[in-house]
N, C-alpha and C positions, 0 to 999 in steps of 0.2 A: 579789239582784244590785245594786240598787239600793244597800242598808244596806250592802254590801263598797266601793264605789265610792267612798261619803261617808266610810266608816271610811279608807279609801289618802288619798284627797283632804286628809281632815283632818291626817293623821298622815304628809304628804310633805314633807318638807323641802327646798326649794331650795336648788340647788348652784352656787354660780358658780364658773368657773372660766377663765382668758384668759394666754394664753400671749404672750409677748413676742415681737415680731419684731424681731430685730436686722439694722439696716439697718449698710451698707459704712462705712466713715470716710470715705469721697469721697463721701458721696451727696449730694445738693443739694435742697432741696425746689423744687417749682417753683409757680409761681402762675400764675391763666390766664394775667396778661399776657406768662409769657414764653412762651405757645404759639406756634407759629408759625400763621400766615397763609396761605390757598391761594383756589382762586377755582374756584367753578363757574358756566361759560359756559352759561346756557339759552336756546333760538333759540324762538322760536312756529311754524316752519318746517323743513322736514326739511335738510337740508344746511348745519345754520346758518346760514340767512340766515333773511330778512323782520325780526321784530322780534325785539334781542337783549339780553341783560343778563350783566353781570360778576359773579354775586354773592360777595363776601366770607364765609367760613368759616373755621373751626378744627378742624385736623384730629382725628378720634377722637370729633366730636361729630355728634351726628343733626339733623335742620331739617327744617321742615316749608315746604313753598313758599307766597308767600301767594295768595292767591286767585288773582290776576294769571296767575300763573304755572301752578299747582294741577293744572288739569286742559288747561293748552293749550300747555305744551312738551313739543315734535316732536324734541326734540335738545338732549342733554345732555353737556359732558364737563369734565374735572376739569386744573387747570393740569400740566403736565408734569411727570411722576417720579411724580404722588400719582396714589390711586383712586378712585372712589367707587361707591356701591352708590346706588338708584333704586329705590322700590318705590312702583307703584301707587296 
């Protein structure tokens, strides 16, 4: 089993192979800076209140909270029109 495995292994020849993706004639590339800008409001207090922060994001990316924040916001939400997802 062994001697058939080294015999395939030796005698495989690599294939590459990569297909083209054709993008629109209108398409634009875009760069981070032209993401837009949104803001997630975290409270350390249920109702949004006691201590609060604005923080700054870009949408379609993940963040991690720092410590400050980590494990003691009570209340989270995302500026109007956008969403955001929260995990533990």
């Amino acid at each position: 089993m062994k001697f058939m495995l080294t015999v395939l292994l030796a005698t495989a020849t690599p294939c590459f192979s990569a297909s083209t993706i054709r993008f629109p004639k209108d398409f634009v590339k875009r760069t981070s800076s032209d993401l837009p800008t949104t803001h997630l409001y975290v409270c350390d207090t249920a109702g949004f209140s006691g201590r609060c922060e604005n923080l700054h994001v870009t949408p379609g990316r993940c963040y991690n909270l720092n410590e400050s924040w980590n494990k003691l916001t009570l209340a989270a939400g995302p500026d109007q029109g956008t969403f955001c997802s929260l995990f533990p």
